[in-house]
C-alpha positions as CSV (number, residue, x, y, z in Angstrom):
1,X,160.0,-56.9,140.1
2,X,160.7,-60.5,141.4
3,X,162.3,-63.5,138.7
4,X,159.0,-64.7,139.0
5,X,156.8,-61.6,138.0
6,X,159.3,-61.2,134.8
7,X,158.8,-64.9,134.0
8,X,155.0,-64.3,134.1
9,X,156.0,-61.2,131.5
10,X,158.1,-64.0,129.2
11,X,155.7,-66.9,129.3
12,X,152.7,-64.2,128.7
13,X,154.9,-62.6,125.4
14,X,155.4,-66.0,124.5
15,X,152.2,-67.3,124.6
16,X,150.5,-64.0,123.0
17,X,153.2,-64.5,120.2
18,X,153.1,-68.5,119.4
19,X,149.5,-68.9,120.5
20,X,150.5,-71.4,123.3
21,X,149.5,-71.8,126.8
22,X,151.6,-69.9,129.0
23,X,151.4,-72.3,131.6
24,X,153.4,-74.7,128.6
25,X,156.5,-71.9,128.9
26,X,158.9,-73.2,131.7
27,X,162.3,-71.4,132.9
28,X,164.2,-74.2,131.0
29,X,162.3,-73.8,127.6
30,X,163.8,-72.8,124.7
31,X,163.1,-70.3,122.1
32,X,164.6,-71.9,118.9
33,X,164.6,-75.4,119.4
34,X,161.7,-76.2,121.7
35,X,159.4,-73.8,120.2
36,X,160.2,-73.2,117.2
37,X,160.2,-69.4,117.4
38,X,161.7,-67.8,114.4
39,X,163.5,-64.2,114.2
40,X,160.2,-62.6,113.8
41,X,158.3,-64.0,116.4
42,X,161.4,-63.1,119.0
43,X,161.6,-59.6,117.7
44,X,157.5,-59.8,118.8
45,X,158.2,-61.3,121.8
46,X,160.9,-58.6,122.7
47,X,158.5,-55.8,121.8
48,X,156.0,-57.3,124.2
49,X,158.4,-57.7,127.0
50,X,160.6,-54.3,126.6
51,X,156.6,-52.5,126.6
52,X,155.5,-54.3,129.5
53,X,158.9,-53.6,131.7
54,X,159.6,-50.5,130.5
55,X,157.9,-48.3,133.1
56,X,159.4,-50.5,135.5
57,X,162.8,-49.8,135.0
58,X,164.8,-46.1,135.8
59,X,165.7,-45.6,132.6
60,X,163.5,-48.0,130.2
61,X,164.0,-51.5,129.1
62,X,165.4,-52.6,126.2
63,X,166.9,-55.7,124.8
64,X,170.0,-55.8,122.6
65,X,170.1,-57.4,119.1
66,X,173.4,-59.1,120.2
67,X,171.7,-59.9,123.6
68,X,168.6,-61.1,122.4
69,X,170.7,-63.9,120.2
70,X,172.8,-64.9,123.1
71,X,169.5,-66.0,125.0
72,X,168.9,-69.4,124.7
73,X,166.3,-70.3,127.5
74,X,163.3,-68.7,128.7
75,X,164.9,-68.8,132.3
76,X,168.2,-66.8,130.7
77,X,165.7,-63.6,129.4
78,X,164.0,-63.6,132.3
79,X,167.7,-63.6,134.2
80,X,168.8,-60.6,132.3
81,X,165.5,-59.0,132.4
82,X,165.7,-59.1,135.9
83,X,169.5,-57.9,135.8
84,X,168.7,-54.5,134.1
85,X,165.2,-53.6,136.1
């Protein structure tokens, strides 16, 4: 899967979560401070993405609670998405 197709994955968990248009979710957004996304709606947001790549990957997808607060920027989960497929 390219950066690209896992950044359509992000901006499509984002949207679905925080009711925005994906088209509104760049590589340089971010979670906290530019939209406002709380723990709850990452944790949703997570579950979309680690569902939707899942079958993609050798051994499933899933995203660390450590990991998951160390991502900042749209562009850095879609960077260590891309590292783990």
């Amino acid at each position: 899967m390219t950066p690209d197709q896992v950044l359509a994955v992000v901006q499509s968990a984002v949207a679905t979560v925080l009711e925005l248009d994906p088209d509104s979710v760049g590589r340089e957004t971010r979670f906290r401070a530019d939209l406002q996304a709380d723990s709850l709606a990452l944790v949703e947001i997570v579950e979309i993405v680690e569902e939707t790549l899942a079958p993609l990957a050798r051994s499933g997808f899933h995203i660390d609670d450590e990991d998951l607060d160390a991502l900042t920027t749209v562009g850095e989960a879609v960077d260590y998405a891309v590292s783990r497929l």
